[in-house]
N, C-alpha and C positions, 0 to 999 in steps of 0.2 A: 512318446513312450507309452506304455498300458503301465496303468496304475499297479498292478503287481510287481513293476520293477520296484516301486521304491521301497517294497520289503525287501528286498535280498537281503542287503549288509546285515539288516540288526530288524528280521522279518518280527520275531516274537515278539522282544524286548521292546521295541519302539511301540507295536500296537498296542501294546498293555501301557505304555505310559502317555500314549495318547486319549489312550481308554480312561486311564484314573487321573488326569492332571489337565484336564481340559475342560473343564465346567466351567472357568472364565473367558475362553477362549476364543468363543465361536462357537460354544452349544458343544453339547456329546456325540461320543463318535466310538460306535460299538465293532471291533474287528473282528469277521466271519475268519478260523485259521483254513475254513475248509475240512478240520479231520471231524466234525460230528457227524453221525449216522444217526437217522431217524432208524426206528425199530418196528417194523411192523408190529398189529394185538396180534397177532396170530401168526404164525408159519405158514397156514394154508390160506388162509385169506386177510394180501394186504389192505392195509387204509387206504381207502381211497384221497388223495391229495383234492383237499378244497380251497379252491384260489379264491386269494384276496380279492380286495378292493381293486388296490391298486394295480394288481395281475390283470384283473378282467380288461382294467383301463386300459393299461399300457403295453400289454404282452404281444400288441400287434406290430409294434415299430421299435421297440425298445426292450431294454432285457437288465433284472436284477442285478445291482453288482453283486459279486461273488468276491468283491474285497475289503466294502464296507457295506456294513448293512444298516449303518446310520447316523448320520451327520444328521447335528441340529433336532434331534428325536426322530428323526425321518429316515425313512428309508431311500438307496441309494440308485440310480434307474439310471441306465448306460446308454446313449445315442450313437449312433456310428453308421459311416456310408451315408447315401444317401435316402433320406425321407420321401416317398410317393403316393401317391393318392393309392384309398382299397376300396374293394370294392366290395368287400366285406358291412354286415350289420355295425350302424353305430355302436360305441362303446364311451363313449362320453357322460362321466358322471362327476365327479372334480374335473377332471381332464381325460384325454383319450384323441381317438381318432371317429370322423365321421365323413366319409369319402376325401374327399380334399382337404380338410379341415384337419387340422393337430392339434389336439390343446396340454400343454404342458401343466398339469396343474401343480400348485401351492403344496398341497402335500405329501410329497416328495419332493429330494432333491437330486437335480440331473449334471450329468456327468459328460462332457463331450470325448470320442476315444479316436481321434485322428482329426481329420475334417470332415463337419456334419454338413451335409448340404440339403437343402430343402429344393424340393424340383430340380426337372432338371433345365437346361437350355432353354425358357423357353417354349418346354412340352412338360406334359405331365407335374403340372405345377400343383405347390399345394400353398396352403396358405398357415402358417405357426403361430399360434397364437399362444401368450407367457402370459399366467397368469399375476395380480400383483402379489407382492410378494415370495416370487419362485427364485432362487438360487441355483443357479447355473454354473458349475466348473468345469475349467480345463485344465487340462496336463500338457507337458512340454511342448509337443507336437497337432494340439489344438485347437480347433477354430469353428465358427460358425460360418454359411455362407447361405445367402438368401438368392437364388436364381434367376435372372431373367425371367420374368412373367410368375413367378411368385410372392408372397407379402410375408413379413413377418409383423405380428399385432401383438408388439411389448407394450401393454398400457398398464404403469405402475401407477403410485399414488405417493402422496406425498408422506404418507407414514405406513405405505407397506411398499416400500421400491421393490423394483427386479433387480438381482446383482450377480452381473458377471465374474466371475473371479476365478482363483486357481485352487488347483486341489490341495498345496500347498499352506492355504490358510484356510482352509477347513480340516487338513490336519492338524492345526493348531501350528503350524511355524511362520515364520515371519513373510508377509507380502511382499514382491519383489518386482522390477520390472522384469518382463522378459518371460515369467514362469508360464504360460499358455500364449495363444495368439490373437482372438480379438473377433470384432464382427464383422464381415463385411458384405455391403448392399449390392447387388450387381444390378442395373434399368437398362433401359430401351432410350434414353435420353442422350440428347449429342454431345459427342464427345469429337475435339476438332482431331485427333488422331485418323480418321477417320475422312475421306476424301470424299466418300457413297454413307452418307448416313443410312440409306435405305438397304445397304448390304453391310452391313458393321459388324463385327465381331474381335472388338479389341480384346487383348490377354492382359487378363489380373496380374499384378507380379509374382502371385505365390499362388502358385495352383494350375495356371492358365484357364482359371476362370471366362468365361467369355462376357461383354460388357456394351455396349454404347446403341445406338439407334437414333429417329429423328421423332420418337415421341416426348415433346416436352415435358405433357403432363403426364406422364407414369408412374402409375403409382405402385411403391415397394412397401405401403405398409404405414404403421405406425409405431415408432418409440416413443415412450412417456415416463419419466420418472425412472430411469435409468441408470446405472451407476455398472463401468465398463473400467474393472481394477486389477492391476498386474498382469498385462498382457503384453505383446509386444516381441515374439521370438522372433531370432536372429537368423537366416540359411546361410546368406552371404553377406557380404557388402552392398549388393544393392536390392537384395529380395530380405524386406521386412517388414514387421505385422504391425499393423496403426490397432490404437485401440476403436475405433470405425470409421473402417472406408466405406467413402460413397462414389461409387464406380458409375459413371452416368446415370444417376440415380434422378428421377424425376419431377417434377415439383406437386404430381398428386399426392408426397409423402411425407407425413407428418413428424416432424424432431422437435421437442419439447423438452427441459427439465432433463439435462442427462450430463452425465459426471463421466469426463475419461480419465484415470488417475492412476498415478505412479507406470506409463506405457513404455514400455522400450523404443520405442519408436514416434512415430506424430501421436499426437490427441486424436483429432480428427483431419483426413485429407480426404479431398475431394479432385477426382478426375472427371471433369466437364458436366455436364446436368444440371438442372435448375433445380434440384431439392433446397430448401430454407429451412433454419434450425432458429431457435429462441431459446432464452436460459438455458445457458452450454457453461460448464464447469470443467476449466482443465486444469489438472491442477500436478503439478512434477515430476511431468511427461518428458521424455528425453531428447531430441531432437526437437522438431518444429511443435508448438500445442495445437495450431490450425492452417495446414497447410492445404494450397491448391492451384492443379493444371489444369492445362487441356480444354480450357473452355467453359468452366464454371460461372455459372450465371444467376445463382440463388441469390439469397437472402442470408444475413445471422444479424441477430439483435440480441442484446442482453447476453453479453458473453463474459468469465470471467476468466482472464487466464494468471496463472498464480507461474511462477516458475521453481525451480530447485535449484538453490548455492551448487556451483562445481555440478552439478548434473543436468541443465536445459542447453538449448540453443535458441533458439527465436520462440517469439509469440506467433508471428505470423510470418510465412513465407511464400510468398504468392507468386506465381508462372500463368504464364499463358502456351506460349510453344517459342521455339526457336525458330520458326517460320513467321512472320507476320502474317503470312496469307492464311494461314489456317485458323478456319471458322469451325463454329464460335469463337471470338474473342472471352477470354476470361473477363470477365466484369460483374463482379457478386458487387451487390449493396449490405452495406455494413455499419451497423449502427448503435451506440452507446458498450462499446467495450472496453473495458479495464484491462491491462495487460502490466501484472507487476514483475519487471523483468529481474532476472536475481542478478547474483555476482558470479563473478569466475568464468571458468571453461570448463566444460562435462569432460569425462574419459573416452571422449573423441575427439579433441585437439580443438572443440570450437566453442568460439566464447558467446555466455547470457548477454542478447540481445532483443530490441523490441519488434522492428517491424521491414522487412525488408521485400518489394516493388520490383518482380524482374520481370525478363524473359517477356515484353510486349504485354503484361498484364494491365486491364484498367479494372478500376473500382468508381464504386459512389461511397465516402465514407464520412459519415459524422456521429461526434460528441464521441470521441475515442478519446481514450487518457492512456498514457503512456506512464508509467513510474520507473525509472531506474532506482540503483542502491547506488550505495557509493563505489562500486568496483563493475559495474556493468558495460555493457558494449555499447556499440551504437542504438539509440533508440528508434529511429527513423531512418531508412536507405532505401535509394533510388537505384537504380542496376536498371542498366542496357539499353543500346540505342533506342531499339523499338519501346519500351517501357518511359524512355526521359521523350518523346513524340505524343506520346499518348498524356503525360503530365502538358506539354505545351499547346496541347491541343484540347484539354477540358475531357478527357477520355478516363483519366486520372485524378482526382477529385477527392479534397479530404479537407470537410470544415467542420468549425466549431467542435474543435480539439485541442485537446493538452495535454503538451509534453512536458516532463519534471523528471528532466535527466541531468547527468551530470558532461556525459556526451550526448547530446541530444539531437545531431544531425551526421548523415554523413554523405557526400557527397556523391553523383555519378561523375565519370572522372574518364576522358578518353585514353583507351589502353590499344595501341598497334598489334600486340603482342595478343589479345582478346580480342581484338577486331570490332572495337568501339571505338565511334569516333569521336560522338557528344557528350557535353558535360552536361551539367544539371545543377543550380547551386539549393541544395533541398531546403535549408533555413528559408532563401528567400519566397522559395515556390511553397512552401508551409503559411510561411506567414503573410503573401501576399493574399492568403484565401479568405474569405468569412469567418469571421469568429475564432480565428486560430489563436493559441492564447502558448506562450513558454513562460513557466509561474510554477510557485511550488499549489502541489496539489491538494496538499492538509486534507491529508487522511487520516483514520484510524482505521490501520490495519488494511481493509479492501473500502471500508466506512467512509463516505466522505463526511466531515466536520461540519457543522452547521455553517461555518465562516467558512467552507472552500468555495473558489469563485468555478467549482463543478457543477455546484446545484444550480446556478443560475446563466452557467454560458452555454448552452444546450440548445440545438437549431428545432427551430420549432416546426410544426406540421408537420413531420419526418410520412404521416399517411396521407398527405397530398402528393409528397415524393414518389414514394413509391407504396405502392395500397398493401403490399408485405408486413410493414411494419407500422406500429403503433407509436402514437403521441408520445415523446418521452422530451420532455425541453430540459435535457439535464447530460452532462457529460460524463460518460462512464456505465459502467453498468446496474450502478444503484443509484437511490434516490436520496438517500441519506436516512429516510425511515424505514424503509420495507427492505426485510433480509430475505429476497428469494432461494436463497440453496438451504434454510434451515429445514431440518425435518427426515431429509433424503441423502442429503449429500457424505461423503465420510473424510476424513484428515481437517472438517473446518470450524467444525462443531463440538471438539472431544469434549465431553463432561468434569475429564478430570483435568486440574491446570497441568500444562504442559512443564515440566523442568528446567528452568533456565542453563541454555544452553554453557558448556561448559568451555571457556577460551580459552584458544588452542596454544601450544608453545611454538614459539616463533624461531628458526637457528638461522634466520639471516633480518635483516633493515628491510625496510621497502625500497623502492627506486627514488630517490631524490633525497636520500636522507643519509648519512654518513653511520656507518659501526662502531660500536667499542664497547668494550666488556665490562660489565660492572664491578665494580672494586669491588672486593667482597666486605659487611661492614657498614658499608657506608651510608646505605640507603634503608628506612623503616619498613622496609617490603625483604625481607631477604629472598624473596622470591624470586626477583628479579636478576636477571643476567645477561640484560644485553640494553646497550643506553644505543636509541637514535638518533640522531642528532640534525637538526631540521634549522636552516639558518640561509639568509641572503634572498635575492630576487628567485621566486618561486616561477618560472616562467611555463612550464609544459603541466598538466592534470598528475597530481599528486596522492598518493592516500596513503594515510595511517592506518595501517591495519593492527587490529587489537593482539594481543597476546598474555597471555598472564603472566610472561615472563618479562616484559621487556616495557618501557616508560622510552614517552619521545620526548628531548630536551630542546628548548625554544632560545638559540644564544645567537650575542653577535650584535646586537640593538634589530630595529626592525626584521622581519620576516613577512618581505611584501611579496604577496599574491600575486600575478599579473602586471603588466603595463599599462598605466589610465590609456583607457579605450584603444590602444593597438593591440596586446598579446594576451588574448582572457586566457585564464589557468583557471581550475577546479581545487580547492585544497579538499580533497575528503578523508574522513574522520569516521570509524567507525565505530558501530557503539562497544564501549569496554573501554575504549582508547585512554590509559592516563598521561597527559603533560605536564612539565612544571619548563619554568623560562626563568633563566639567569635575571640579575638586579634591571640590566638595562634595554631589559629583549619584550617584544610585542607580537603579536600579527595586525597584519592590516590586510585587507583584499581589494585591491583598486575596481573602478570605475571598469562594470565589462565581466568583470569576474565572480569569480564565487565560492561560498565555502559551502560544503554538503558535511556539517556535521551532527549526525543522525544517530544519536544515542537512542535508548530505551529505557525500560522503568526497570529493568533487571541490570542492563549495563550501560548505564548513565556514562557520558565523556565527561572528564573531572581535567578542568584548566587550572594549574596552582604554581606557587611559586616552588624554587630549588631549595626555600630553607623547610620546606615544609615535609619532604620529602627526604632529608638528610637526617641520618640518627641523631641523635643529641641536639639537633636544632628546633626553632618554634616557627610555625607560621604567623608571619603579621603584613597588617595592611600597609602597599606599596611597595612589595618586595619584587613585583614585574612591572609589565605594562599591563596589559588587557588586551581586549580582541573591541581591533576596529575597522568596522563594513563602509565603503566608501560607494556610494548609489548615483544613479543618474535622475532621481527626484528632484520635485523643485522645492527653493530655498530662497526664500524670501531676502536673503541680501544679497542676490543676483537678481539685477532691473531685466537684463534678458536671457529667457532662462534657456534659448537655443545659445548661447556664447557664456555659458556658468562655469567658471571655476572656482568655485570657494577654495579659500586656504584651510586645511582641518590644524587645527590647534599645538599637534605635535608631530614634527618629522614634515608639514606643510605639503598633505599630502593634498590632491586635489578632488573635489568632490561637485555635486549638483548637476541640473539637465534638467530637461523636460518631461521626464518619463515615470509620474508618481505608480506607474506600472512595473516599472523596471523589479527585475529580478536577479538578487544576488545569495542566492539560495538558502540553506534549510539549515535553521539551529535551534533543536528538540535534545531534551532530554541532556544538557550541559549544565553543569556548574563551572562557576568560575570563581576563585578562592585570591586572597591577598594579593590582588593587584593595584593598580592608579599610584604609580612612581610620581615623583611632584619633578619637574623641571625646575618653575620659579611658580611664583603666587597665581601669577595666567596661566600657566601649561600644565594641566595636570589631566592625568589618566583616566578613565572611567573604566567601570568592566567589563560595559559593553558599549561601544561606542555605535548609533546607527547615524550617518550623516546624510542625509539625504537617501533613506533606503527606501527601496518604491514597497508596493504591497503584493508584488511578484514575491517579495522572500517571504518563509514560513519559519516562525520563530514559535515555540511553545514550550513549556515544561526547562524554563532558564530559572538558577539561582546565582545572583551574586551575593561574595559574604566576604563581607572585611575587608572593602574596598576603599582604597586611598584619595577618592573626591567623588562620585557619584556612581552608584549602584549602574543603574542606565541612563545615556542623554540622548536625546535628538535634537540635532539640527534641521528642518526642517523634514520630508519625505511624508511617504505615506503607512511606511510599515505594520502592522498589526501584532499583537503578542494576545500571548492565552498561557494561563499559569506561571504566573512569575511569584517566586520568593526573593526580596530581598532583604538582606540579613545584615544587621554589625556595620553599615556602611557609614563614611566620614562624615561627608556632607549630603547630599541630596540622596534619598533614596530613588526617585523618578524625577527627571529633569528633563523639558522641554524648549524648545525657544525658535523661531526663524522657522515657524510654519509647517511646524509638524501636523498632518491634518489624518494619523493613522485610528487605530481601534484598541482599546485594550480592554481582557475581562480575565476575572479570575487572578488579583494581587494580592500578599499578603507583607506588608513591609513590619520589621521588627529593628530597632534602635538598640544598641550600646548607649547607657547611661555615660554623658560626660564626653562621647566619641561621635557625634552626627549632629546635624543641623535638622533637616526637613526633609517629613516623607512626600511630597510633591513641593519642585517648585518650579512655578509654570510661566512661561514668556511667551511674545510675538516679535514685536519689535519697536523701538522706541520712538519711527517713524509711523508706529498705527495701522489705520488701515490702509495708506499710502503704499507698505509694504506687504505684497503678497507673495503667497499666499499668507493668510494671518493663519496662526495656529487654531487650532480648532477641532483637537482630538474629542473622541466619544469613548467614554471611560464606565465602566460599569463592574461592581464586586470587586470591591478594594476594602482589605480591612489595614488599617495605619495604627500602629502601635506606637507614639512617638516618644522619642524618651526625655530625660528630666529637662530643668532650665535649668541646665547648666553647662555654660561655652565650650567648644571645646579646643583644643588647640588653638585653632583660626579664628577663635573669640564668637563661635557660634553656637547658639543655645538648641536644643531641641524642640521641635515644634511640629504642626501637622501638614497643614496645605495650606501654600501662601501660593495665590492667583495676582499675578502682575502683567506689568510691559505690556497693553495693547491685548494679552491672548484672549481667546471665546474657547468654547467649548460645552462636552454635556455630559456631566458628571451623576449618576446614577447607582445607585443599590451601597452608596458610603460609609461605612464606617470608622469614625476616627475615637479608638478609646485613650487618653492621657493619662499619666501618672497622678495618682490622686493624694500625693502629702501637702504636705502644709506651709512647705518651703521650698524655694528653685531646686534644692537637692532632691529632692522627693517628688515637685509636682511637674507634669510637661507647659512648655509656655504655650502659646496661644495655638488653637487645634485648626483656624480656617482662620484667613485673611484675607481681605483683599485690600487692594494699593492700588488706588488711583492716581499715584501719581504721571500717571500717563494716562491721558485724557481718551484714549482709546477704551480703553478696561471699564469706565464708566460708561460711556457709549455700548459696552457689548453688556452691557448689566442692562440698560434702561434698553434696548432693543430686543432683549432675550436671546442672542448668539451667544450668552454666557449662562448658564442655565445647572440646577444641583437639583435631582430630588429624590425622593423615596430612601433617606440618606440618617444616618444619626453622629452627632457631635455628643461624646459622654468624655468631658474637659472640667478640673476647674474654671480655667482660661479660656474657655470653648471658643470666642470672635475677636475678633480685631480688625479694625479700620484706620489704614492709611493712608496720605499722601491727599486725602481729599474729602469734602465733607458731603459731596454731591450723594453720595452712596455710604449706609451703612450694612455691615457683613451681615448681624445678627437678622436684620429686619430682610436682608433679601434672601436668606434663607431659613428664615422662618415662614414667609411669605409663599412659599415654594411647597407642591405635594408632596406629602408623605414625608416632611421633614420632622426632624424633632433634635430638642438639647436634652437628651433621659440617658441614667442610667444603664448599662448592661452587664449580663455575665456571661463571661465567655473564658474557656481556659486554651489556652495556645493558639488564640485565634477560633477557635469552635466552641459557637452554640452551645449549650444542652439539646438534644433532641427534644425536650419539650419548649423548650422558647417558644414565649409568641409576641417578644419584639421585632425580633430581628425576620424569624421564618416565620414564611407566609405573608412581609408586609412590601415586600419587593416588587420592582418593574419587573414585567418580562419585557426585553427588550429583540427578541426571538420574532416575533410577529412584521415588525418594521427593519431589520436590518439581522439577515441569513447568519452574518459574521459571529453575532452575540447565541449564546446555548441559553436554551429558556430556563426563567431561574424564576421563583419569588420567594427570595429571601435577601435581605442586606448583611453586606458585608461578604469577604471569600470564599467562607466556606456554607453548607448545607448543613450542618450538625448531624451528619454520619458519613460522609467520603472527605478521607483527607487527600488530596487531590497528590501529596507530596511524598507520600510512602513511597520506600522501595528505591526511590533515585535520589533525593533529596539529602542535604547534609545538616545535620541537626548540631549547632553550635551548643555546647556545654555551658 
């Protein structure tokens, strides 16, 4: 369309309120209506008209609008047709023309008014150079096109980018996919369409642009600092605009630092050519973010692709041809990309997926991370006979990669009906490669965590591979320090906090979950109107999906996840999600399986009992069961841990293996409220139960509160945690035993006076070191708040950390502060113990596999020693650095900010082990982030 259409309806009235109401906008934007007349001084002799700056500049190729005369303080310069070399005097001063040469400059802003094309076929080529900082619009029916044997030189910067965009949001209205069409490169580079490289003239799909040649290295120019937004128009179904295509486009051209975002179409595709791109940001683009045919054979490193709930389809989608014969074979090298795939299906019927391998493509790929959500598609697929030849034959090729999906493979699969005949089993062809790793990712956000095993499974010398890319020994597109897209990028960086999104109403249950309408009344949410009802063997991938209206109820007794090692199931859990479970109801997820429950600091998943949630009733501890993870880790009362079946304690579920890797996925951002039902005196609930969980699962940002026998236990495993509260709980607040060898940092345990036993109490096994693995977690920022001496039910008093049975470990940055009266009612009992009664625990004292430091006990009762006289407590951690028995003030668990006990006297333990976030302070908190805002339940 020409920009004068979008005055018709409301011509005046809209320019004036775009003129007075957009000073936040996007800059000002001054409307010419057209009716002013200049006045001659004289009747008999007019003024002579004295051209501008920018007239002289640009009046050779380009022409003022006559609809806006200033976006952004600038004035507004119209491109259209094609662009050709003159032969005219330079005019090059900010910008201009100087024979072949075009410079778009900064001081002004331009406008595309159909398709621009620069050169033509080939011939009379010119070369466009943007300067940084230029802003570029189009309108519905626009596009740029760079010519066969022409360049375009976008070299932005990091804080003056180029931005493409539409005229739409520089009228100040919302950005959108689709509103203009986008960039596209046309080279002399091979494309296997193409049978005669040396006579090729393949057609563009929008234009019939012409495209391909047998020059590899041709070069179309330079993009730098780019950022290519709301592009992407529609003609048909199969003619549509990527936000940049590279149409045979050749490896002498340089791609850098560029953003294709919010596109109707792919991000970026590529049809055959060797061009290489680094730092690529795509970010909820509609269709593919990085698609490519016909013979593509570059490079991309440092990619990140983001996708959009209910509007993406793949990360990547890669062809070659439907012919095998035809040459080039697609085979780009690809290296360290993130790809966060969303949830749902876009408004084209196809569902958020990660990575899909067709049509005879090979690749060289590594340190790729894959992340699904909890509703997303396949992460990883193989497609088509010629494509599962090329994976059998090493033509296909993908190591030192992580997938953190909840479907995370899918298979090739012969179809008569398709005309395929071979399968593919992709899990195993994944992971029989180098370094392939299925494991929760432990991110932040696109951030990996200092403890994700990203930062450190990353294939190394990636520039002996191939000399394209640079050294990156790290999986994904960051490093976990360095934010390459700040500064340039836009949707990733906004200034102001985003608004917590608002949860939708739900008018039906998910798939695997029963309906029924909520009584009205009955529930303390009267919000609520629709109960789910989730109960029995979970056998097929499951999700709760959040709604503000609607609570999933957990009845029936168990609610088992999968079948141990035959039938894995996913239960996922979105963030928002609230449940509560009848007296005699739990979840468990067997051996194989998983839960992906993936809350947030806005909407935390809340696990609670039914009386908590019922009007006029109270929550109390032991009114459910809990949530218990059953892992294929090893566990020390299995002698062989390839034949492990541990019995778990309620319901005799079975757990253990060899696999302290294993993965039974992601639980962030949960609380879990009055659980741990009592069977009898042995069988009792925890509220979170991990048995054997390998360090594949990603646990963080958990609270248990008012829990009926232990906050969290392990049986043995390797599991790790980060951000734990636990609250009000009966007996143990951390419990370990049978060779738990995981990581934990960042605890803050708080005791009910009269209602808890001990904030840690630590085991191996009574057999020693006989039984392996011995326990031997690394423990670091724990503040223990333990409460008085006195018993509680079960005849147990309150007290800090008792170290028993055989366990080692390495205990670091502790704080444990007691109740400081003057009697069992008022003071805590003993704050560190150790119990030799098992002659192993003296042993890991005098060897040092049991080890405390940089730690404070502030106790009446601060030590105690039992069961042996071999070892005294006080003396071995006094003995010890950076210990001390002193006083502290702290309120809620924090510091003052001027402390100088606790901050500044800490381990960093960040230098020796990736897992741990560098800290030097003792105890959980820092004295200004309370780590538990926002998600967290604060007990009255």
């Amino acid at each position: 369309m020409e920009l004068k259409n979008l005055f018709k309806l409301t011509a005046l009235s809209t320019a004036l309120a775009a003129t007075l109401g957009l000073a936040g906008c996007g800059g000002d934007i001054n409307i010419n209506t057209g009716s002013d007349v200049v006045t001659p001084t004289t009747p008999t002799t007019p003024t002579t008209p004295t051209q501008t700056a920018q007239e002289k500049s640009y009046s050779g190729f380009a022409t003022k609008s006559t609809t806006m005369t200033a976006v952004d303080g600038k004035e507004v310069w119209v491109l259209k047709g094609t662009l050709a070399p003159s032969t005219a005097a330079s005019t090059v001063t900010t910008g201009g023309q100087d024979g072949d040469k075009i410079v778009l400059g900064n001081d002004v802003v331009w406008q595309l008014d159909g398709a621009v094309i620069a050169g033509g076929d080939n011939a009379n080529s010119v070369e466009l150079s943007i300067l940084p900082g230029t802003k570029i619009l189009g309108g519905s029916d626009s596009y740029l096109v760079i010519s066969r044997g022409s360049k375009i030189i976008a070299d932005g910067t990091a804080t003056a980018p180029i931005v493409f965009t539409s005229v739409e949001t520089a009228l100040g209205q919302e950005g959108k996919a689709g509103q203009w069409g986008g960039l596209v490169l046309l080279g002399n580079a091979p494309v296997n369409t193409c049978p005669d490289l040396t006579n090729c003239s393949a057609s563009f799909e929008v234009g019939n642009h012409s495209y391909g040649g047998n020059d590899t290295e041709d070069n179309s120019g330079s993009i730098k600092y780019v950022r290519v937004e709301f592009g992407g128009f529609k003609i048909n179904d199969t003619q549509e605009m990527n936000g940049i295509s590279f149409a045979a486009v050749g490896a002498g051209t340089e791609v850098d630092h560029v953003q294709v975002h919010m596109n109707n179409d792919d991000g970026f595709e590529f049809w055959g050519g060797n061009v290489s791109v680094t730092n690529i940001v795509l970010t909820e683009n509609f269709d593919d973010s990085l698609d490519w045919t016909n013979g593509w054979q570059g490079s991309a490193q440092h990619v990140y692709i983001r996708q959009a709930d209910n509007g993406s389809n793949r990360g990547i989608e890669a062809d070659s041809n439907s012919d095998a014969s035809a040459l080039p074979m697609s085979k780009p090298t690809l290296a360290n990309f993130t790809i966060q795939v969303a949830n749902g299906t876009n408004s084209g019927g196809d569902d958020a997926e990660g990575i899909l391998f067709r049509k005879g493509t090979g690749v060289n790929a590594y340190n790729m991370l894959v992340k699904g959500d909890v509703d997303s598609g396949e992460c990883l697929e193989v497609n088509d006979d010629d494509t599962v030849n090329n994976a059998n034959t090493a033509e296909l090729i993908m190591q030192n990669s992580l997938i953190d999906c909840i479907e995370p493979f899918k298979n090739a699969k012969a179809d008569a009906a398709e005309g395929r005949t071979l399968a593919l089993d992709v899990e195993a062809w994944f992971n029989d490669q180098d370094g392939n790793l299925v494991a929760a990712a432990d991110l932040t956000d696109y951030m990996p965590n200092s403890s994700s095993v990203a930062l450190t499974g990353g294939k190394a010398d990636l520039s002996n591979l191939d000399s394209r890319l640079v050294n990156a020994q790290y999986i994904g597109a960051f490093d976990g320090t360095n934010d390459w897209t700040t500064g340039w990028t836009t949707a990733i960086h906004d200034d102001a906090a985003p608004t917590p999104t608002e949860l939708p109403v739900l008018t039906s249950c998910p798939v695997g979950t029963k309906a029924s309408a909520a009584t009205a009344g009955l529930y303390k949410d009267a919000s609520v109107t629709l109960i789910c009802t989730l109960e029995g063997n979970v056998l097929s991938n499951t999700t709760l999906l959040a709604g503000q209206n609607v609570m999933y109820k957990i009845d029936g007794g168990a609610v088992l996840v999968g079948a141990d090692k035959t039938t894995s199931a996913t239960l996922a859990i979105q963030a928002g999600v609230k449940l509560f479970a009848t007296s005699n109801s739990y979840i468990a997820i067997s051996r194989g399986s998983k839960i992906m429950a993936q809350g947030s600091a806005t909407h935390p998943i809340e696990m609670t009992s039914e009386e908590d949630v019922i009007a006029g009733a109270t929550g109390e501890r032991g009114q459910w069961g809990g949530l218990v993870i059953l892992g294929n880790g090893l566990t020390n009362t299995c002698p062989d841990k390839t034949a492990c079946d541990a019995s778990f304690e309620v319901g005799d579920f079975p757990y253990g293996g060899n696999d302290n890797a294993d993965n039974s996925g992601q639980i962030s951002y949960v609380v879990v409220k009055y659980a741990g039902f009592k069977v009898n005196d042995t069988q009792e609930m925890n509220g979170i139960s991990f048995a054997a969980v390998g360090s594949g699962t990603q646990v963080d940002h958990i609270q248990i509160h008012a829990n009926g026998d232990d906050g969290v236990e392990f049986w043995g495993g390797a599991v790790n945690l980060k951000y734990v509260y636990l609250t009000a709980n009966f007996d143990d607040s951390l419990d370990w035993t049978n060779g738990w060898t995981g990581k934990a940092q960042f605890v803050y345990i708080t005791h009910e006076d009269g209602n808890a036993n001990r904030g840690i109490e630590a085991d191996s096994s009574s057999a020693g070191a006989a039984a392996t693995p011995v326990s031997a977690p690394k423990l670091a920022n724990f503040t223990i708040l333990p409460g008085t001496d006195t018993a509680n039910a079960s005849g147990d008093n309150g007290e800090g950390i008792l170290l028993r049975v055989g366990t080692a470990g390495e205990l670091y940055n502790v704080l444990v502060q007691g109740r400081k009266g003057s009697t069992a009612d008022t003071e805590s009992g003993e704050c560190l113990e150790l119990d030799g009664s098992v002659s192993s625990l003296v042993d890991n004292v005098n060897n040092n596999t049991l080890v405390m430091s940089h730690s404070i006990i502030d106790c009446n009762e601060p030590f105690k020693t039992s069961g042996t006289t071999a070892i005294n407590t006080e003396t071995w951690f006094l003995g010890q650095q950076g210990n001390s028995a002193t006083a502290v003030t702290i309120t809620d668990g924090m510091p003052a900010a001027t402390d100088t006990t606790l901050l500044g006297k800490g381990k960093d333990l960040s230098t020796d082990d990736s897992f741990f976030e560098s800290t030097n302070f003792i105890g959980a908190f820092d004295g200004q982030n309370d780590w538990r805002q926002g998600w967290a339940y604060f007990p009255q």
